[in-house]
C-alpha positions in Angstrom: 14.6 -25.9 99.8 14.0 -27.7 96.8 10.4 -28.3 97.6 9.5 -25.0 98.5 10.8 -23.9 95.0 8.9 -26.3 93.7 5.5 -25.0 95.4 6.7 -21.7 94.7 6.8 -22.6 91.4 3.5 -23.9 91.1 1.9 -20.8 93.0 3.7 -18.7 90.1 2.0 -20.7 87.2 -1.2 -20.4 88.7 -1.4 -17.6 90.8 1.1 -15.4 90.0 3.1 -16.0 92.8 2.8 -17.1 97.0 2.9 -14.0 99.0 0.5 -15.1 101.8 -1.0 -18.1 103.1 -2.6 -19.6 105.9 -3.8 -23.8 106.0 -6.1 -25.0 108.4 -6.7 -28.9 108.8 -10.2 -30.1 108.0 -10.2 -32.6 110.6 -12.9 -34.8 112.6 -10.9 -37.3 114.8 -8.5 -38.3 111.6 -7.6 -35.6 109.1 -9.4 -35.4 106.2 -8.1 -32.5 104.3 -7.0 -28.9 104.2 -8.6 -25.6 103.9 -6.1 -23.1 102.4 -6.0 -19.1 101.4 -3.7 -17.5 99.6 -2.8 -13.8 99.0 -4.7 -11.7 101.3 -5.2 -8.1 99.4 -5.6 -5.3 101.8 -7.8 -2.6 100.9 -7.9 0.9 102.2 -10.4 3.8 102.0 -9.9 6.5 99.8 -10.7 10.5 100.7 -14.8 9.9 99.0 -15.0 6.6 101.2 -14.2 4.1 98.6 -12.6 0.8 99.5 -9.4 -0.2 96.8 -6.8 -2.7 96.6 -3.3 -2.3 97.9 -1.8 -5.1 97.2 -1.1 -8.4 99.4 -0.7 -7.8 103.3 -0.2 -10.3 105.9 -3.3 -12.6 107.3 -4.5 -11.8 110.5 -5.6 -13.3 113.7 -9.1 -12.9 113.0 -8.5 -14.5 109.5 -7.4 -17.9 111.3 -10.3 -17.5 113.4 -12.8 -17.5 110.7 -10.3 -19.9 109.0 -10.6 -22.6 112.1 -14.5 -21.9 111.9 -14.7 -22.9 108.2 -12.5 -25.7 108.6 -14.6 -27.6 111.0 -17.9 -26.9 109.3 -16.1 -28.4 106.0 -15.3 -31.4 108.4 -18.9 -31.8 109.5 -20.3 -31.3 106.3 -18.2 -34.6 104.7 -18.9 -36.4 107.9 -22.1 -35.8 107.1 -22.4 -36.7 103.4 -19.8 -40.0 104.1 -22.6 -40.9 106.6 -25.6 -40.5 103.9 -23.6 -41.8 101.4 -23.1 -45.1 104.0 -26.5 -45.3 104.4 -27.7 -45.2 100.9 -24.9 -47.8 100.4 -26.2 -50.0 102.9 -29.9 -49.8 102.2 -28.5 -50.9 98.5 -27.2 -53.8 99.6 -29.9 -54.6 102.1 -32.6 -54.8 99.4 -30.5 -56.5 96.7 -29.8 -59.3 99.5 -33.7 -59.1 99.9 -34.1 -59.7 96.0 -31.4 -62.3 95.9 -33.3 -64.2 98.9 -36.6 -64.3 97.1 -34.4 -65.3 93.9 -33.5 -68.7 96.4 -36.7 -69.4 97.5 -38.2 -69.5 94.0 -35.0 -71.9 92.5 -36.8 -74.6 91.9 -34.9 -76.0 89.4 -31.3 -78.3 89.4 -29.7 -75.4 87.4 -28.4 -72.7 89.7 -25.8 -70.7 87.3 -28.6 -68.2 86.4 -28.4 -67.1 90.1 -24.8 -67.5 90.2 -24.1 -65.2 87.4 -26.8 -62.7 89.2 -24.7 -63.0 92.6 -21.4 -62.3 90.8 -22.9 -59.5 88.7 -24.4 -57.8 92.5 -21.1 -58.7 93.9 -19.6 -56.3 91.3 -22.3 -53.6 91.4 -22.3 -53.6 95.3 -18.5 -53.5 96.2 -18.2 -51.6 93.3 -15.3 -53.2 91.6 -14.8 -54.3 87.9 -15.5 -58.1 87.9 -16.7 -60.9 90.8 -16.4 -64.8 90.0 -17.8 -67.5 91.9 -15.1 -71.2 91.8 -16.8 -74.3 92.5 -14.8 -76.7 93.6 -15.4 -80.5 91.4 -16.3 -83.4 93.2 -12.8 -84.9 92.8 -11.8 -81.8 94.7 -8.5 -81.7 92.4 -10.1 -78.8 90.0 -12.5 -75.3 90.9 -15.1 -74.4 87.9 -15.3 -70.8 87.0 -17.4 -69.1 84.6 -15.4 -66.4 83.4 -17.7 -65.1 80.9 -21.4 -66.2 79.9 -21.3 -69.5 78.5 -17.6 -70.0 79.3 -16.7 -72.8 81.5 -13.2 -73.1 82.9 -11.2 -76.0 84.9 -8.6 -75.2 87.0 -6.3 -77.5 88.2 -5.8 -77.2 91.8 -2.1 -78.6 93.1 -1.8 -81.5 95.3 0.2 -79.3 98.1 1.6 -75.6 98.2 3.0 -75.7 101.3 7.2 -76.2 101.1 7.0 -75.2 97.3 10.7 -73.8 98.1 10.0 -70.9 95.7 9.2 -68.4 98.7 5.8 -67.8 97.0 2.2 -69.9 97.6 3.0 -72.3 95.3 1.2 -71.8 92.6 -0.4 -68.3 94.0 -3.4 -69.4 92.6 -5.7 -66.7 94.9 -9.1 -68.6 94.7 -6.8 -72.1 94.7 -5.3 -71.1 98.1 -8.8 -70.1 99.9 -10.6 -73.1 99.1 -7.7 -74.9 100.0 -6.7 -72.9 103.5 -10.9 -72.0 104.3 -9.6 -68.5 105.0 -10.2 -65.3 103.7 -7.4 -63.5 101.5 -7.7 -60.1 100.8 -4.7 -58.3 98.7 -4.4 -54.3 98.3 -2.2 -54.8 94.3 -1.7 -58.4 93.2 0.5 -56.9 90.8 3.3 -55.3 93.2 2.6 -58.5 96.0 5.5 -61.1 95.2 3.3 -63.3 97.4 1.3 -63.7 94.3 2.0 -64.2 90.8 -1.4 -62.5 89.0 -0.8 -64.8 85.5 -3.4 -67.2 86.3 -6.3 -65.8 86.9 -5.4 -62.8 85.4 -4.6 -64.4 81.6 -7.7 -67.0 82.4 -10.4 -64.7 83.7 -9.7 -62.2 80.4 -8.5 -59.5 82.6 -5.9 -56.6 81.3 -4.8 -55.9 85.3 -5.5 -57.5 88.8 -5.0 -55.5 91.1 -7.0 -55.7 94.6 -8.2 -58.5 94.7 -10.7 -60.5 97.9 -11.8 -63.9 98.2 -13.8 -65.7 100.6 -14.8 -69.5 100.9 -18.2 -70.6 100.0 -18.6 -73.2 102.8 -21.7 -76.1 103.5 -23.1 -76.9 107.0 -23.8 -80.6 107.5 -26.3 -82.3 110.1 -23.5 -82.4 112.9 -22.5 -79.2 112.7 -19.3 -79.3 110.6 -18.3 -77.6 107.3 -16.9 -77.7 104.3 -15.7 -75.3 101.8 -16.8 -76.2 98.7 -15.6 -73.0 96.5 -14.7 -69.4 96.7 -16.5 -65.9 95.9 -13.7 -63.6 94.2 -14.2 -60.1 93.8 -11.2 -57.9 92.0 -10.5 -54.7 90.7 -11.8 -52.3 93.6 -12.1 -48.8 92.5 -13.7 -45.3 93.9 -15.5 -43.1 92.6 -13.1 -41.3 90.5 -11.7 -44.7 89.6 -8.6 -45.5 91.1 -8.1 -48.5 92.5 -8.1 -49.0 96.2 -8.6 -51.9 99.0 -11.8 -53.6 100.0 -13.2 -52.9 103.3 -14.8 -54.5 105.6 -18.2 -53.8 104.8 -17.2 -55.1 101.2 -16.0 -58.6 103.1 -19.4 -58.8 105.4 -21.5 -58.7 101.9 -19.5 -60.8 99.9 -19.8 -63.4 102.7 -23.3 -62.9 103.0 -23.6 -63.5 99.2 -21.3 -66.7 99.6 -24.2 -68.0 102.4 -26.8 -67.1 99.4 -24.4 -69.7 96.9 -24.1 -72.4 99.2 -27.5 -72.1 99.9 -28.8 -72.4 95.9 -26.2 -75.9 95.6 -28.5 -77.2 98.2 -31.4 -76.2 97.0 -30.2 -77.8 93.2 -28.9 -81.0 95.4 -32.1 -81.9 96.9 -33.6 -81.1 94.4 -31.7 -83.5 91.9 -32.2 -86.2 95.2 -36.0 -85.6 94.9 -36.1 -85.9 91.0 -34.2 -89.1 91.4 -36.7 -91.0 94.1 -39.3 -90.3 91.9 -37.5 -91.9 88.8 -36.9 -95.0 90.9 
């Protein structure tokens, strides 16, 4: 009862009041929203054959009809514009893949952070969230590099073990730490609420103000035999759509950001032999 006061309520303030309604789901396998009218005012015909208004009546069964038929055109008609909109996505992130291919072959230099700052700043752009960071992990493997902003380098100290910490978190909860560590793929819908994670670290490092979502994915090397190594992580945070509220990355965010990781391990090899070519000819 207290709800329907409540709608009542809000009908009042901006309609004058509910008399009439009838809702009919916009729906195309899953529901996707609601078409609704309100207030129906009948009309009659006067004695010169002039229609007027008589005030609100009830809908009818035709009404729902033409309701129903409005409905599912309203359904096709987003199916239709999610499935442009899909497109156009994709066919963005199919030629900026092309670009940042073309970027690789032409590195032909030891120093790859120019393209690593251009793969976090696609990573961003594409997946459309607030900030993407790529951690290399140091030769010591005991600390990951990040560079949080240009010209910023920062070391973070990566824990010996997390595993048994006794705390009932992930150790640390170092996000980046743990995929480097585990090889796996961590995805997180509000780092904030998760008490999985604590958000200080990279949060108060990276120069954040919130963390929400957040999605990592290990940046790993093939060698000759076949076997690989995870040598960092690509981090994306701070998901949002288009009216900016922050939501979950999908999967088609996950099958960039791991071609994009391919693209990073791909420029350290490039920079290693090249720094093993430059060396042979010094000796």
């Amino acid at each position: 009862a207290g709800n329907e006061e409540e709608v009542q309520e809000r009908y009042r303030n901006s309609f004058g009041g509910l008399e009439s309604g009838q809702q009919q789901p916009v729906k195309h396998e899953d529901i996707l929203g609601v078409l609704q009218v309100i207030n129906k005012i009948g009309t009659r015909t006067d004695d010169y054959g002039k229609e007027e208004a008589v005030g609100c009546v009830a809908f009818t069964h035709d009404d729902e009809t033409v309701l129903k038929s409005l409905a599912t055109m309203s359904a096709i008609t987003l199916q239709v514009h999610k499935a442009l909109e899909s497109e156009r996505r994709s066919k963005d992130r199919f030629a900026a893949l092309g670009a940042m291919a073309k970027m690789l072959l032409r590195q032909s230099t030891a120093d790859v952070k120019s393209l690593y700052r251009h793969i976090q700043s696609e990573a961003a752009r594409l997946c459309h969230c607030e900030r993407a960071f790529i951690y290399m992990l140091d030769p010591s493997k005991t600390h990951m590099q990040v560079e949080p902003t240009l010209g910023q380098q920062l070391s973070l100290r990566l824990p010996p073990q997390w595993a048994g910490s006794g705390s009932g978190k992930l150790g640390m909860n170092f996000i980046a730490g743990h995929c480097v560590r585990t090889g796996a793929p961590i995805s997180v819908t509000d780092v904030m609420t998760d008490p999985k994670w604590c958000s200080s670290i990279e949060q108060r490092r990276l120069g954040l103000e919130e963390l929400h979502s957040v999605i990592a994915l290990p940046i790993e090397t093939e060698g000759i035999d076949g076997t690989r190594e995870v040598i960092g992580v690509l981090q994306a945070v701070n998901k949002t759509d288009a009216k900016g509220r922050s939501v979950d990355f999908d999967a088609e965010d996950s099958e960039l950001l791991e071609g994009l990781c391919g693209y990073t391990a791909s420029a350290l090899s490039t920079s290693m032999a090249f720094k093993a070519t430059a060396a042979s000819y010094k000796t």
